[in-house]
C-alpha positions in Angstrom: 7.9 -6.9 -9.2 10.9 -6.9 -11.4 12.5 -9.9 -9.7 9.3 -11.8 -10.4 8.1 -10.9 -13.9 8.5 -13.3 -16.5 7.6 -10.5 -19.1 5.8 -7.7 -19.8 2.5 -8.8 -19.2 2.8 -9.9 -15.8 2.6 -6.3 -14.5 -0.8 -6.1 -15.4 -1.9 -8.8 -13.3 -0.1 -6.8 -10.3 -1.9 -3.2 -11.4 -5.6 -5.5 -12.0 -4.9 -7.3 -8.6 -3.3 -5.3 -6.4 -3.5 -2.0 -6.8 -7.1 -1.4 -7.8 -8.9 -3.7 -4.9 -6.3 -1.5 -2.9 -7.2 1.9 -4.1 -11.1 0.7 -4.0 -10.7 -0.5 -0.5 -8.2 2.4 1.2 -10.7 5.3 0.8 -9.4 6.9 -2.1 -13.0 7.5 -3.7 -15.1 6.8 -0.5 -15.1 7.1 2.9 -13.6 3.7 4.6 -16.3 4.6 8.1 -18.9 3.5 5.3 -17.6 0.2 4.2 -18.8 -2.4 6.2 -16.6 -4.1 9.2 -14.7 -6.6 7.6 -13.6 -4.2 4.6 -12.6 -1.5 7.3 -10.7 -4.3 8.9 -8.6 -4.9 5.7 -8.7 -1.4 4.7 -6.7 -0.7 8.2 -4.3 -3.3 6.8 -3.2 -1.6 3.6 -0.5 0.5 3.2 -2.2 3.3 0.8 -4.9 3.8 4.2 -2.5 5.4 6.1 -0.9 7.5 3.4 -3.7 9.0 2.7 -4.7 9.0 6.4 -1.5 11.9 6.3 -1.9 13.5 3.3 -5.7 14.5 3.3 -5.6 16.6 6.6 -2.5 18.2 5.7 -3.6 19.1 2.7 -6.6 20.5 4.7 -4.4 22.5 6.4 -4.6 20.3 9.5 -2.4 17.9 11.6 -3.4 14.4 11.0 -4.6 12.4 14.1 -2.2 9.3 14.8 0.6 10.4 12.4 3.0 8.8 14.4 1.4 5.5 13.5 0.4 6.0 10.3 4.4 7.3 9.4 5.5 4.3 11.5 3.4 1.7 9.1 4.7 3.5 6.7 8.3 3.0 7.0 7.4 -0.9 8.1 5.8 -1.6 5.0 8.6 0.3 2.9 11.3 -1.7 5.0 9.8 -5.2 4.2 9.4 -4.1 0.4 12.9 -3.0 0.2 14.1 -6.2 1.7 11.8 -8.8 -0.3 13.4 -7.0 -3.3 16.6 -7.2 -2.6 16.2 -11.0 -1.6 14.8 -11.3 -5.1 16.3 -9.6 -7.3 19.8 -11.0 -5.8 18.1 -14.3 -6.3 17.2 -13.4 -10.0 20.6 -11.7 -11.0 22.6 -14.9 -9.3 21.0 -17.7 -11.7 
């Protein structure tokens, strides 16, 4: 988000747009089974789902079901994130 911020004000449009829907949607507050289809669909989409789909039965004291998935979605998402910034912030620093 550094790359692409003008100023200071642009990270609020990044914490109002992206990050709440996301922590509304991933089952943070609620239960995702309860949303209906289409939300679930795009909840399964979202990167915060499946950490939280780790950390809540470990922190039951449990193994979490699918963890190989949820760890490899993980690292996918964190792979393209890391790339995408460095394509940017090269392209931000070389102007």
């Amino acid at each position: 988000m550094n790359a692409l911020a003008p100023g200071y004000d642009f990270f609020t449009y990044f914490f109002t747009l992206v990050l709440t829907p996301m922590l509304l949607l991933s089952g943070v507050f609620f239960p995702v089974e309860q949303m209906p289809g289409a939300l679930q669909a795009v909840a399964g989409a979202l990167p915060l789902k499946h950490a939280i789909d780790v950390a809540r039965p470990l922190l039951l004291g449990r193994v979490p079901e699918g963890l190989l998935l949820h760890i490899m979605v993980l690292v996918a998402y964190a792979a393209g994130a890391y790339y995408v910034a460095l394509v940017l912030t090269r392209r931000r620093l070389l102007k």
